[in-house]
C-alpha positions as CSV (number, residue, x, y, z in Angstrom):
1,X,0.0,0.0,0.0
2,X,1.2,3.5,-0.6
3,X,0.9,6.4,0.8
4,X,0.5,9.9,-0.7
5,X,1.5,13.0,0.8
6,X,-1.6,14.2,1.3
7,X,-2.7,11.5,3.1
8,X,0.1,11.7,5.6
9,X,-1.7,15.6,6.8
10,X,1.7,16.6,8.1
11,X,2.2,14.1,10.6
12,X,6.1,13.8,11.7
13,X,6.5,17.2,10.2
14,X,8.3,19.8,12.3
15,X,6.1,22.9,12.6
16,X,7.3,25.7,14.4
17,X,4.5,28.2,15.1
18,X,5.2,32.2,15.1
19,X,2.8,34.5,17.0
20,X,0.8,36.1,14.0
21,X,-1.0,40.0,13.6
22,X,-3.9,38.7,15.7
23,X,-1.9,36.6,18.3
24,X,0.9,38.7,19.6
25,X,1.1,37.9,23.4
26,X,1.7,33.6,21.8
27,X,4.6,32.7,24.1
28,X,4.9,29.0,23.5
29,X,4.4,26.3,25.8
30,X,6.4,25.3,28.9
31,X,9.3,23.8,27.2
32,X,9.9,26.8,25.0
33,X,9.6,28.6,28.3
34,X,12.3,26.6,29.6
35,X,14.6,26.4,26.4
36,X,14.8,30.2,26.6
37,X,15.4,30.7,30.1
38,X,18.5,27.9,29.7
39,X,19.4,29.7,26.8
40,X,19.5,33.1,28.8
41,X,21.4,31.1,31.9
42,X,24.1,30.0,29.6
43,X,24.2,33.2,27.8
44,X,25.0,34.8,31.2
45,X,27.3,32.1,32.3
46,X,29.3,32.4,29.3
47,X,29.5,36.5,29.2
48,X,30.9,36.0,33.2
49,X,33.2,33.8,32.1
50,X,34.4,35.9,29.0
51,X,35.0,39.0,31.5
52,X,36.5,37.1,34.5
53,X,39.5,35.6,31.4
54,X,39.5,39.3,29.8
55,X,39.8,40.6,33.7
56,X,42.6,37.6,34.3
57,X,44.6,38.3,31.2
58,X,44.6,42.2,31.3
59,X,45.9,41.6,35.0
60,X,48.9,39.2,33.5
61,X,49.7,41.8,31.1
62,X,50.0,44.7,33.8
63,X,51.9,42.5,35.7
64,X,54.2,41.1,32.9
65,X,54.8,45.5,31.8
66,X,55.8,46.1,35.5
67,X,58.6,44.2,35.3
């Protein structure tokens, strides 16, 4: 038996809504929720952790000019 794709109605398609003109305030469900707050965490964790090697080397390089 085959199938066409019209019989198959989209199913196992990945569909990705967008808030439309009429639905601004659409916000996704609880995982997209929680896949942008992780994003924001590791966003912030990885900013810190730029600054704190930026802080560390500009400290090595007044210390290494001292000499």
């Amino acid at each position: 038996m085959t199938t066409s794709s019209t019989e198959n109605d989209g199913q196992g398609m990945i569909v990705n809504p967008r808030p439309t003109a009429d639905n601004q305030d659409w916000d996704g469900d609880e995982a997209d929720r929680a896949d942008r707050l992780r994003f924001e965490e590791e966003q912030a964790m990885i900013r810190e952790q730029s600054e704190a090697h930026a802080a560390a080397k500009a400290g090595q390089e007044n210390k290494e000019s001292r000499r």
